[in-house]
TORZAVO-152523 format. One record per residue (C-alpha): residue in three letters; y negated, x, z negated. Coordinates in steps of 0.05 Angstrom, whole numbers, plus 32768, in hexadecimal, padded with zeros to 4 digits. Layout:
% TORZAVO-152523
ALAYXZ;...
END
This chain:
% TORZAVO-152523
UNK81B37B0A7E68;UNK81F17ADD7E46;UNK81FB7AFB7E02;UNK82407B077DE9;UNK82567AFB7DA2;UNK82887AFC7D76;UNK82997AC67D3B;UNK82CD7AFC7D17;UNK82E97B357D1D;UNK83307B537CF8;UNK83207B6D7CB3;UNK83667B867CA6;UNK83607BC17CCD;UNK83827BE07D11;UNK83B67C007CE5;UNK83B07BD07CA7;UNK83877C017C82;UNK83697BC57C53;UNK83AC7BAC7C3C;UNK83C07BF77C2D;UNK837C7BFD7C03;UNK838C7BBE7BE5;UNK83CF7BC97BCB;UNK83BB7C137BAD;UNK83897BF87B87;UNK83B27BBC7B6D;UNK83EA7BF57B5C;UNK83A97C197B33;UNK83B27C537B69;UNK83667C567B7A;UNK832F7C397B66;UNK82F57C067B71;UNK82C97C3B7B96;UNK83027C4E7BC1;UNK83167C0A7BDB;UNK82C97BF97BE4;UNK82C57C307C0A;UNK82FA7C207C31;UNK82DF7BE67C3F;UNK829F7C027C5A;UNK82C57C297C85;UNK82F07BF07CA4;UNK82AD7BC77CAA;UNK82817BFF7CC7;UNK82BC7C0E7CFA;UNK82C57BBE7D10;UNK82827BB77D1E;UNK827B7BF77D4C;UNK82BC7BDF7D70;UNK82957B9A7D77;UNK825C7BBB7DA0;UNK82837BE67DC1;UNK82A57BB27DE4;UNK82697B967DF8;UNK82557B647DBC;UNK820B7B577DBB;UNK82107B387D76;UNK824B7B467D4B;UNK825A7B1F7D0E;UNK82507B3E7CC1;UNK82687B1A7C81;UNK82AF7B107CAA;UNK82C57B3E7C80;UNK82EC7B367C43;UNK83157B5B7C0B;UNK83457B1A7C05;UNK832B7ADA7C1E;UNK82EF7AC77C3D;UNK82EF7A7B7C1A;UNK82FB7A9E7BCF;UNK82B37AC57BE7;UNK82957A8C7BF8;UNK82A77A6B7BA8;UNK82957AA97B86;UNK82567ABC7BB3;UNK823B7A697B99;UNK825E7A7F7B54;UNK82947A4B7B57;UNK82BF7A737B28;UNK82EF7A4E7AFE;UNK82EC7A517AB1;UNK83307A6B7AA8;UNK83147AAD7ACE;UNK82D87AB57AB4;UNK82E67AEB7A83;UNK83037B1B7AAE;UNK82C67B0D7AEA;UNK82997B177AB8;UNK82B87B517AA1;UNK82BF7B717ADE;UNK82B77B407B26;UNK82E97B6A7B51;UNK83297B667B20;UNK83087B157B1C;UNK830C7B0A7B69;UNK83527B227B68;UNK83677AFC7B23;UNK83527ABE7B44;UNK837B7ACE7B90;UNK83B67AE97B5E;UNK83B47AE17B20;UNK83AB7B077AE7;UNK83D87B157AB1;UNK83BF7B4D7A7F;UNK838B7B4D7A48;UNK83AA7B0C7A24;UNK839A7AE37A57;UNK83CA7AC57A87;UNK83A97AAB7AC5;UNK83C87A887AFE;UNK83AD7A947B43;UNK837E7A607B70;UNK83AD7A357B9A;UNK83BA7A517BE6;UNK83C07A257C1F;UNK83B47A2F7C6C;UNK83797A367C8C;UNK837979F77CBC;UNK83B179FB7CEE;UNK83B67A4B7CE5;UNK83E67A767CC8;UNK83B27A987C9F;UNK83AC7A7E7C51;UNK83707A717C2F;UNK835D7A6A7BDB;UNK83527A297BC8;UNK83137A287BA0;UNK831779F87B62;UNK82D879D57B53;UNK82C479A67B17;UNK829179697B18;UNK8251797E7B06;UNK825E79C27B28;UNK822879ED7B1B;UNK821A7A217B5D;UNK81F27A587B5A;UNK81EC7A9B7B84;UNK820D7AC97B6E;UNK82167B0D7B98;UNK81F47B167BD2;UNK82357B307C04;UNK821E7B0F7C3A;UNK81DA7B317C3D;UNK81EF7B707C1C;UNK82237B7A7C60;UNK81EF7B617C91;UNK81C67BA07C75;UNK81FF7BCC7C70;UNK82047BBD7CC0;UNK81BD7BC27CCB;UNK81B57C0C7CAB;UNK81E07C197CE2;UNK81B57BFF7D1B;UNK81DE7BC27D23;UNK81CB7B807D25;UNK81F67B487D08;UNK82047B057D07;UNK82187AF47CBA;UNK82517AC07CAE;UNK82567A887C7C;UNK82857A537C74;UNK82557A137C7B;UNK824D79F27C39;UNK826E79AC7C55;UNK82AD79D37C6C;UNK82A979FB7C22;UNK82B579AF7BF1;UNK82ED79A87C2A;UNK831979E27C1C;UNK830879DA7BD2;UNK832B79AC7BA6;UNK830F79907B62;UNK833279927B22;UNK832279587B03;UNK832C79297B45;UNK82E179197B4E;UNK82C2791E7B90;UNK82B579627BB2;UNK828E79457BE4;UNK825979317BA4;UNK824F79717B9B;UNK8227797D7BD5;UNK81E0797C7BB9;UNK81F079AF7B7C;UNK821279DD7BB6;UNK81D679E17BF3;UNK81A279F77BC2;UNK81D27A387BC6;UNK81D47A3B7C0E;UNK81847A367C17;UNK81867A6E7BEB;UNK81B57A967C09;UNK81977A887C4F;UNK814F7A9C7C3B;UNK816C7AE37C24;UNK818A7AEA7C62;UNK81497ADD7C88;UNK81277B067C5B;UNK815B7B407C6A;UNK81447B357CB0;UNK817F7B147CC8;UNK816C7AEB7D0B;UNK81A47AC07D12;UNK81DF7AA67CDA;UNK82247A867CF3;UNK82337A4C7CCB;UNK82737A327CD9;UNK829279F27CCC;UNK82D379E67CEB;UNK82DA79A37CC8;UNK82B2798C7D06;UNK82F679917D25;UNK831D79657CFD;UNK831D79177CF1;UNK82DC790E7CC2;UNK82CE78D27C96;UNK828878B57C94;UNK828178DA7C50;UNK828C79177C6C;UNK826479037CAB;UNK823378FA7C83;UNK822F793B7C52;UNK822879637C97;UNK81ED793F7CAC;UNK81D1793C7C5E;UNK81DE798A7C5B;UNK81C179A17C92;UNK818179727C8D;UNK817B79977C51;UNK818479E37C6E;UNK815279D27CA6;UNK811F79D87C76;UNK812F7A187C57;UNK81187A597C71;UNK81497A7B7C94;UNK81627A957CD1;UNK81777A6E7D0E;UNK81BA7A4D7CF9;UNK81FA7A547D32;UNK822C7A157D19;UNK82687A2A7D26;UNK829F79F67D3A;UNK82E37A0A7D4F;UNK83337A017D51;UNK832879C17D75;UNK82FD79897D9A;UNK82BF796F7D75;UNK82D9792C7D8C;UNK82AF78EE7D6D;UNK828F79297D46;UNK826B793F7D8A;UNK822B79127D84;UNK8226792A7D32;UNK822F79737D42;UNK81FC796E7D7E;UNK81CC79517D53;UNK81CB79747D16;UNK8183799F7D11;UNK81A279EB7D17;UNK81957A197D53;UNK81D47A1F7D70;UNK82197A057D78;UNK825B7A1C7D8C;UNK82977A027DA4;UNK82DF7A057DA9;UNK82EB7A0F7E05;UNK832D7A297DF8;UNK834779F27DD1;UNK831A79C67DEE;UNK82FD79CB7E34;UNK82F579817E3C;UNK82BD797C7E0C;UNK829079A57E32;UNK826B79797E61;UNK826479447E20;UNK823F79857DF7;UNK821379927E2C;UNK81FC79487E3A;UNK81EE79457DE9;UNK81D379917DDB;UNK818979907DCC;UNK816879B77E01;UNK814E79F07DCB;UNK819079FD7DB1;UNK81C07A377DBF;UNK81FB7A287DDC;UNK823F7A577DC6;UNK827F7A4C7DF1;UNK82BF7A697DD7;UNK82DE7A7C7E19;UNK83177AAA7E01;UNK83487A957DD0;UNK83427AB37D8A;UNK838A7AA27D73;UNK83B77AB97DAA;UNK83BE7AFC7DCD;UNK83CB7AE17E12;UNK83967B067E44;UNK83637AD17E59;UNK835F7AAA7E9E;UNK83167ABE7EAB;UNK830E7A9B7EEE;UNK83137A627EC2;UNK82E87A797E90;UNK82B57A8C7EBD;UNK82B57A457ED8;UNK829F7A267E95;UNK827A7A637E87;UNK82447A517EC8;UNK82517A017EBE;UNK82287A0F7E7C;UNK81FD7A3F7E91;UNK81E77A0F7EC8;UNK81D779DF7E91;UNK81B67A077E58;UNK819E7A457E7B;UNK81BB7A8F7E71;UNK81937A9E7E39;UNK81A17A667E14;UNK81F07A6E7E22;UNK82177A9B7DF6;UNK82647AB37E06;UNK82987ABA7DCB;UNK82E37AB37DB8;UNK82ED7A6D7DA6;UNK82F07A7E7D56;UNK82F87ABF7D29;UNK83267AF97D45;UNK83447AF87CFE;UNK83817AD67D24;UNK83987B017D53;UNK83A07B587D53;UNK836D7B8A7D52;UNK837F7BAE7D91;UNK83AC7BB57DCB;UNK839D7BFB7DD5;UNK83CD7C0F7D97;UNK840C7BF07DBD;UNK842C7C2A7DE0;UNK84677C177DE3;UNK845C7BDC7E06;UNK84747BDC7E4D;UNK843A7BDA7E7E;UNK84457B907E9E;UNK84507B6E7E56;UNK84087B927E3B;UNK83EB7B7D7E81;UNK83EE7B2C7E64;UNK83CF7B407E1F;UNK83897B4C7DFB;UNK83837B547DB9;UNK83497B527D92;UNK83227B887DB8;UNK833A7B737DF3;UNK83217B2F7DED;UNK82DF7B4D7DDF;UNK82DE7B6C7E22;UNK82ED7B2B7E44;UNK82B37B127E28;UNK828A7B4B7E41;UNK82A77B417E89;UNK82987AFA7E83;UNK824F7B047E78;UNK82477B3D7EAD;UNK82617B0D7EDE;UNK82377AD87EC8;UNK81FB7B077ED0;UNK820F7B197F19;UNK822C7B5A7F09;UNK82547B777F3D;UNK82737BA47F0C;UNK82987B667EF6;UNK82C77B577F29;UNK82F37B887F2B;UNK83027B747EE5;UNK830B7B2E7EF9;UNK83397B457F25;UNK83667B637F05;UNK83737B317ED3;UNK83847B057F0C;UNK83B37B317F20;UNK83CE7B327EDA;UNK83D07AE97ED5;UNK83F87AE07F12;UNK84257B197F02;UNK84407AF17EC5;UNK84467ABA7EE2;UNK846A7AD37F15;UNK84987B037EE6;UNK84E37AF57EE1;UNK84DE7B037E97;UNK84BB7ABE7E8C;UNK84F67A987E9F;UNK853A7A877E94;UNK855D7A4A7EBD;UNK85957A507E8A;UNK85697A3C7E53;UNK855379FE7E64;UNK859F79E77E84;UNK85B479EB7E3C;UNK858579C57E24;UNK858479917E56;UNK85D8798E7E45;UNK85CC79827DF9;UNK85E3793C7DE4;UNK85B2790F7DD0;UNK85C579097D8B;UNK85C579507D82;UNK858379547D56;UNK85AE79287D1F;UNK85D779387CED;UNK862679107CEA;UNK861B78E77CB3;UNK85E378CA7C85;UNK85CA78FF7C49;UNK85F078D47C13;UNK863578E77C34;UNK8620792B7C3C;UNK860E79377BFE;UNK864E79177BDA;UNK8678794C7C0A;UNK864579857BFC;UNK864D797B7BAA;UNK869579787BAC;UNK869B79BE7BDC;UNK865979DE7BAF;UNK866A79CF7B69;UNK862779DA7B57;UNK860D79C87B14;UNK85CD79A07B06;UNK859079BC7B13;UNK85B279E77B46;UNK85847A2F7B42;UNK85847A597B80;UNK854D7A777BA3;UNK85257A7E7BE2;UNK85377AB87C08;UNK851E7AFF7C0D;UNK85227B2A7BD4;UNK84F67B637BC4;UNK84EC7B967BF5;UNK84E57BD07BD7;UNK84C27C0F7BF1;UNK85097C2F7BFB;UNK851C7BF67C25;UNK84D77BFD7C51;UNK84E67C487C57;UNK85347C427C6C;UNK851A7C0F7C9C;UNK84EA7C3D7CB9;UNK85147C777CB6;UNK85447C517CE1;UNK85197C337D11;UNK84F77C7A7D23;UNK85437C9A7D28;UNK85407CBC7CF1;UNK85717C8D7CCB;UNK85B67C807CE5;UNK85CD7C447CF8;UNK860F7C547CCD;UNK85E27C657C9A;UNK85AB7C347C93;UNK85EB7BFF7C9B;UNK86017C1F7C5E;UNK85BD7C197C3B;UNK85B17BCA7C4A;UNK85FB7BBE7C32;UNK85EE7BDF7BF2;UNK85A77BC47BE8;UNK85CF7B7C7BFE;UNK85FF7B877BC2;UNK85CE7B9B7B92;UNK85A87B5D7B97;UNK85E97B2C7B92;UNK85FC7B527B50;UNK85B47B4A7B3A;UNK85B37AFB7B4E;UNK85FF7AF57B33;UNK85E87B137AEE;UNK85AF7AED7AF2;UNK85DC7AAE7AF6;UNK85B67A867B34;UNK85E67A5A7B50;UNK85DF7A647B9A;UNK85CA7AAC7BB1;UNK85AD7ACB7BF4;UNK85BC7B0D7C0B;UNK85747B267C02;UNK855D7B2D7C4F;UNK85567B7A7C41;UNK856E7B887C8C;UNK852B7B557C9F;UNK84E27B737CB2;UNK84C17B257CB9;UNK84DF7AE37CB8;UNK84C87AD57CF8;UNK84CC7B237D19;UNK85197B2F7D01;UNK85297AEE7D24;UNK84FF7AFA7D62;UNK85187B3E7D6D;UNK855B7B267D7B;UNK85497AF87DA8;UNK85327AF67DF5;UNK84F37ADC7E07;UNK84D47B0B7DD2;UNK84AB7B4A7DCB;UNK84877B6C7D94;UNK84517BA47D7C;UNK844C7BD77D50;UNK84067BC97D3D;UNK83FB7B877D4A;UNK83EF7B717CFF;UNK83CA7B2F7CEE;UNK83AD7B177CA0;UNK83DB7ADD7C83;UNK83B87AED7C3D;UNK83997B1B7C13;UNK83BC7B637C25;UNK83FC7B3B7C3D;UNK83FA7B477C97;UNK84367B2A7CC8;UNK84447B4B7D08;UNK844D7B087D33;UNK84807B127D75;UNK845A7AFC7DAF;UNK84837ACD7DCE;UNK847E7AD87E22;UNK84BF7AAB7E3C;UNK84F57A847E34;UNK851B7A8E7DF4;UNK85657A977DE7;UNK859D7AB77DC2;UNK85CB7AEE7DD6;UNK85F47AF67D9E;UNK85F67AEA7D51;UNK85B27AF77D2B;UNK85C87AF27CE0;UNK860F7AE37CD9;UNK86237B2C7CC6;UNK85F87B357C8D;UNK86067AEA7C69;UNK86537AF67C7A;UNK864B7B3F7C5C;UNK86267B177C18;UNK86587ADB7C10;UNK869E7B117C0B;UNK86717B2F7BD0;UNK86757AE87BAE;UNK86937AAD7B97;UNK86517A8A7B92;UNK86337A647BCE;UNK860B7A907BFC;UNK85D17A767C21;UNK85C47A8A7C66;UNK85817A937C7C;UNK855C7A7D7CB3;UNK85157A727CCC;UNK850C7A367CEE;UNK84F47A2B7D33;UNK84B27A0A7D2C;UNK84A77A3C7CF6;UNK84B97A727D2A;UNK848C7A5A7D5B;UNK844F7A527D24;UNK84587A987D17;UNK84557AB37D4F;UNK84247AB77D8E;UNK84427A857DC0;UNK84477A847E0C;UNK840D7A597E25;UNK842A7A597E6C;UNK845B7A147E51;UNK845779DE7E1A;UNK845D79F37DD0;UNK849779BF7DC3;UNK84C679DB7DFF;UNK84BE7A1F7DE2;UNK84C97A037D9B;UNK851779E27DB5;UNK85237A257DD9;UNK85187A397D94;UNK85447A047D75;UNK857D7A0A7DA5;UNK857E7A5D7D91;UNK85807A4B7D49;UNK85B87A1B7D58;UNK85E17A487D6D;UNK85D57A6D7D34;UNK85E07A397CFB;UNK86207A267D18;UNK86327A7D7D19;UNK86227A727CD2;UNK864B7A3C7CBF;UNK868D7A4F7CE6;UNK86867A8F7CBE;UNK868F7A647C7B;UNK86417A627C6A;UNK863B7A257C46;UNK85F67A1F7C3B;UNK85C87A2E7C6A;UNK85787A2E7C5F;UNK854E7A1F7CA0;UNK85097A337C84;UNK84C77A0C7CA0;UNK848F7A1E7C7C;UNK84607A107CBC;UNK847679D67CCE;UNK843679AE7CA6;UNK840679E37CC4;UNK841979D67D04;UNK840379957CFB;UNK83C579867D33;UNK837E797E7D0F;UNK837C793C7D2E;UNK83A379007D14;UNK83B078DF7D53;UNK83D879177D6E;UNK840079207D34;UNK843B78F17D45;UNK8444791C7D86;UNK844E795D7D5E;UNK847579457D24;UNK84A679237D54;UNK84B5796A7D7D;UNK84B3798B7D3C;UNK84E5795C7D12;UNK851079617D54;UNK851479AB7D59;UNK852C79B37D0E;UNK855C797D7D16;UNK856F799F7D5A;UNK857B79E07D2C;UNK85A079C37CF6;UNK85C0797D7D12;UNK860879A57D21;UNK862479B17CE9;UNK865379897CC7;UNK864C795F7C81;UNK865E79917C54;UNK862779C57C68;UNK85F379BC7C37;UNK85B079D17C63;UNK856E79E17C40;UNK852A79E67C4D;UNK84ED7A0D7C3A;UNK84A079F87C3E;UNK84617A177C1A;UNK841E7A0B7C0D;UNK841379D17C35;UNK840079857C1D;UNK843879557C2E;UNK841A790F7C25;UNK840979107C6C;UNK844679237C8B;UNK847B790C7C5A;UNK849E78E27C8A;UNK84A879187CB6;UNK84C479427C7B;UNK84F4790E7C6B;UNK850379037CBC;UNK851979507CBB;UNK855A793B7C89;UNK8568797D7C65;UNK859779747C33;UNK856379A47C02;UNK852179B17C0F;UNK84FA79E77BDE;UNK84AA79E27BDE;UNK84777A0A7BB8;UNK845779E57B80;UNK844A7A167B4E;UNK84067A2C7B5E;UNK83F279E27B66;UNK841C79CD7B19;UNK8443799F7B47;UNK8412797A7B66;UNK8433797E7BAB;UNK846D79597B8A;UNK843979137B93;UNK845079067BD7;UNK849D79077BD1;UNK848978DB7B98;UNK846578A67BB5;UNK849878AF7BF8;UNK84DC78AE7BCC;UNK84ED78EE7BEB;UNK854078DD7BEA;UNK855B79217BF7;UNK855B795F7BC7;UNK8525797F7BB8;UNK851179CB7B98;UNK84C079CC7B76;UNK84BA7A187B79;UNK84A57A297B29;UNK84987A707B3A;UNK845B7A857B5B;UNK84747AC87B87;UNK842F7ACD7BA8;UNK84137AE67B60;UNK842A7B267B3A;UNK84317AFC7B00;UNK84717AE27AD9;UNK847D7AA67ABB;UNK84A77A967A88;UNK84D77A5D7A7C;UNK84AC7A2E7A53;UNK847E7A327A8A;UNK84BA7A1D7ABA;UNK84D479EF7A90;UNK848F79CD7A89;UNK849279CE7AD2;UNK84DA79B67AE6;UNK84C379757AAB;UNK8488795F7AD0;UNK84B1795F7B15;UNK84EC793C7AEF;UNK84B679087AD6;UNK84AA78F17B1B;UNK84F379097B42;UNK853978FD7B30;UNK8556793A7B06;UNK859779307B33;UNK856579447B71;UNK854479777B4E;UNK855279C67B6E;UNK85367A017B40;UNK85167A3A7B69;UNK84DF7A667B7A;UNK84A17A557BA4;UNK84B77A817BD5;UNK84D87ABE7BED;UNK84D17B027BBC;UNK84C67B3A7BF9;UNK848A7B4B7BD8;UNK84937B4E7B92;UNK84B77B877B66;UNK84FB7B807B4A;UNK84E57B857B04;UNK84B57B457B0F;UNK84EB7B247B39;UNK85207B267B04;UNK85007B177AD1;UNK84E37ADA7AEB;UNK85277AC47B09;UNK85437AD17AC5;UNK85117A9B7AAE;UNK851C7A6E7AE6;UNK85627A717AD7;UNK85547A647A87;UNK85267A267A96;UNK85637A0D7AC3;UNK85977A137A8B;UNK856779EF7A4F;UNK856779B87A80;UNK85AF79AE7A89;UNK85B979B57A42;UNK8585797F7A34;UNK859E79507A71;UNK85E479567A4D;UNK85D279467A07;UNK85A979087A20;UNK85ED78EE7A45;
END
């Protein structure tokens, strides 16, 4: 019988019930117990749903109170100094010291820096390691959740991050190798591993995802030195886990490594099948991800059963196992919860669940089940019901793109111009403060929005609410004395779901929630056609903001690649003609904007880097579609419209050229968490536009102060013009609390002031 199983599954909950538990014990509304217990509940739950569905072997340790990578350092005790007292102390309020920081007690801890998680929109904590890193087991979550699902007659499959992929996503300190580290590290493992088999755990997923990227003989070489080493240990049977990609040249090292199974990326990668199966050992396991784990799009299982009984005709059905190509964490828990849906748009989708249940139709039809086809069938019928829907496409969409003159991704004139017009119509002052968008939102803004959406709030009235809420915060930035203001975004749910509401080719859920970090979800749109704009998005609200003010007003925008990053795309047509359908909306928009008198407009792309493909040579293709659809956004405008930019927590070195290739006339990154370390490649590059290091780290409940900035703001002034130089936040302040927010932005504001005052007395 083919066995079905599952590499991850949600942790956040159907109805976000971890974020919820989360936050109330951050706010010291309940306690340990309770969100343990909360988490038993959510775990207990998953793995019930799992089997249900028709899982043969659901994963445990998938789950996680934060991040599954800050586990994996604290369960091998990689705890950094500068948290040790308060992990000692007590290791709960040390996990979350670390993933935000900690700022009571007399200590004042920064978080761990957050990055993505390959080419994902979920963030992961980067663990900071030392040479002569000492790792030792510390914990035992991994078995201790294997029993938990045992005691309930389940058996698991327990999840580690493999120790290769761990000294990737870690950083060092002190710039030594990582990758030296090795040897001090798989002692740890074995150890970890034997528990497990002594727990009575049959089989462990070990997954390394680096197998997917470009891998230097070093690295190359660490996989086949670690797992050498593991063979010997005893353990269970180990399931290497691959995924997000092709194994490319990797294929003949990930064949050959001694483990017990291997699984691979079909959805990404179908190509590489008949390659695996030349190269598979004939005793290993074979694991096909067949349904895709990061979109919601209902599966083609005519195909899937194709590669499904190509394997099986090669490795035998007992030796073939069926899952989603990677963890579920990427996509919603399940479809049932969308009521409101309308029957033919739910007919294309599977969530979570749902994708579960493909699986389980896969594998009766493998096994000759004649309960199977009607299943089949009627995800053919879906299949050729959207592709056959007049929803999907709009002639008028593409004419206006094909009219677009060729120039139009470009701005008129060379930044130098621009920026000799923009000073003269700004009259900004150095060190120009401003900041990055959203302010917070409040619970009385999330309850007026939800008052209104379920009718129980007035239009009349809720307009009301968002115009006073709008004034409130341009007195507050006024007093504050930032230079150029925003209007707050109070009227805005998402960055990505305000925009895709008002726009066709769009729908959305109610529950379709997905982890970006820690407690923080997103809602993604699902993106089923061809996009375009019927009227004016944001024009009413940045008009409304600039008659309360002399000072410049930004305008705010999400950029198109961003939009499509953020959101699940149609898989029916090419990512980069959805991305310009995208860019021509947005267009539209930012020329709205500017005939209304916004001078300033900030096109924000903080997923254009993650968007980047894990493989190098296919990196020029992206970055050229992606450059092009900002410039297609922003290239209308005239000279004297300053536009900005926004990336975070991405490396730039790679990709600088790109950056610079996008012209904005501003762009703001976050540096703080990394003490300006992102600042190296605009460095080495001679980044000549302006530029904004974010000195406040808005991810973290803690406030600097202004030496802190200052100290800041000097290092990037040591290596960046101070006539370049933008003071603002890392990002936007949705989540934080007004008290926090202003008196951080009164800092900010300070730092920017000693500055001038120094720059004038040195001239």
């Amino acid at each position: 019988m083919t066995r079905v199983t599952n590499l991850g599954f949600p942790r956040i909950g159907a109805r976000r019930e971890l974020k919820h538990a989360l936050e109330s014990h951050w706010r010291g509304e309940s306690s340990a117990d309770q969100l343990q217990q909360t988490a038993r509940e959510l775990r207990e739950r998953h793995w019930k749903r799992q089997r249900a569905a028709g899982v043969d072997l659901p994963p445990s340790n998938d789950f996680s109170l934060y991040d599954q990578v800050l586990d994996t350092a604290l369960l091998f005790d990689a705890v950094p100094a500068r948290y040790r007292p308060v992990f000692e102390a007590d290791p709960l309020a040390g996990q979350f010291a670390m993933a935000r920081g900690y700022q009571r007690d007399g200590l004042d801890l920064h978080a761990l820096e957050m990055t993505k998680w390959f080419d994902t929109n979920y963030h992961y904590l980067v663990p900071e390691l030392q040479a002569g890193q000492v790792f030792t087991l510390r914990g035992d979550k991994p078995v201790a959740e294997y029993l938990e699902a045992k005691a309930l007659g389940i058996q698991t499959r327990p999840v580690l991050i493999g120790p290769v992929t761990f000294l990737h996503l870690a950083k060092t300190t002190d710039g030594s190798d990582r990758f030296a580290l090795l040897d001090q590290l798989l002692p740890a493992y074995a150890a970890l591993l034997s528990r497990l088999h002594a727990a009575g755990a049959e089989w462990v997923q070990i997954d390394e995802p680096i197998l997917s990227l470009d891998l230097t003989p070093q690295v190359q070489d660490a996989l086949r030195h670690a797992y050498a080493l593991l063979s010997h240990a005893t353990r269970p049977k180990l399931l290497l886990a691959s995924y997000f990609g092709p194994l490319g040249e990797n294929l003949p090292l990930a064949t050959a490594l001694p483990v017990d199974g291997l699984h691979l990326d079909l959805v990404r990668a179908p190509e590489q099948l008949d390659d695996v199966l030349k190269a598979l050992p004939e005793d290993r396991v074979l694991s096909i991800g067949v349904v895709d784990g990061r979109n919601v799009w209902r599966a083609n299982l005519d195909n899937a059963l194709l590669l499904a009984r190509y394997a099986a005709g090669h490795v035998g059905g007992d030796r073939l196992w069926l899952a989603p190509s990677c963890s579920l964490l990427h996509v919603p828990v399940d479809l049932a919860q969308e009521k409101q849906l309308d029957a033919e748009l739910r007919s294309w989708l599977a969530f979570g669940v749902q994708k579960l249940e493909e699986l389980r139709t896969l594998a009766d039809a493998l096994d000759g089940s004649i309960d199977a086809e009607p299943r089949l069938q009627q995800a053919r019928d879906a299949l050729e019901a959207r592709r056959r829907s007049p929803r999907v496409h709009n002639p008028q969409v593409a004419a206006q793109l094909a009219a677009l003159p060729g120039d139009a991704a470009s701005r008129r004139s060379p930044y130098p111009v621009r920026a000799q017009v923009q000073a003269a119509r700004l009259k900004l002052p150095r060190w120009p403060t401003t900041t990055i968008g959203s302010f917070p939102q409040t619970h009385e803004v999330r309850h007026a929005r939800a008052q209104h959406k379920s009718g129980k709030l007035s239009d009349a009235d809720y307009e009301f609410f968002l115009a006073a809420e709008t004034q409130r915060c341009v007195r507050e930035q006024e007093a504050l004395g930032l230079d150029v203001l925003v209007h707050g975004e109070f009227e805005r749910n998402d960055m990505v779901e305000y925009f895709g509401e008002q726009l066709e080719g769009f729908a959305f859920t109610k529950l379709g929630w997905v982890q970006s970090y820690g407690s923080r979800c997103v809602k993604p749109p699902i993106i089923f056609g061809d996009v375009s704009r019927p009227a004016p998005m944001t024009v009413y609200w940045s008009r409304y903001a600039q008659s309360l003010t002399q000072r410049p007003m930004k305008g705010m925008l999400t950029g198109p690649v961003t939009v499509l990053q953020w959101s699940f795309v149609r898989d029916d047509q090419a990512r980069s003609q959805t991305c310009r359908q995208i860019a021509l909306a947005l267009r539209h928009e930012v020329l709205d904007l500017e005939a209304a008198g916004i001078g300033v407009i900030q096109i924000d792309e903080p997923a254009l880097r993650e968007g980047l493909p894990l493989r190098r040579s296919d990196w020029a293709a992206y970055l050229a579609w992606a450059v092009e659809a900002f410039g297609l956004s922003a290239g209308g405008v005239a000279d004297t419209t300053q536009i900005h930019t926004h990336m975070c927590y991405a490396e730039f070195n790679d990709i600088i050229d790109a950056v610079a290739a996008m012209d904005a006339d501003v762009i703001s990154i976050e540096t703080s968490r990394s003490r300006m370390e992102l600042l190296d490649a605009f460095v080495q590059f001679r980044y000549p536009n302006a530029i904004g290091p974010g000195v406040y780290d808005i991810h973290s409940p803690r406030v600097p102060d202004t030496t802190e900035m200052v100290a800041l703001l000097e290092k990037a002034r040591g290596v960046i013009p101070a006539e370049q130089l933008w003071v603002n936040p890392d990002c936007g302040l949705k989540t934080r609390g007004w008290p926090e927010t202003k008196a951080a932005l009164a800092a900010l504001v300070q730092a920017a002031r000693q500055l001038r005052a120094e720059c004038a007395q040195a001239a």
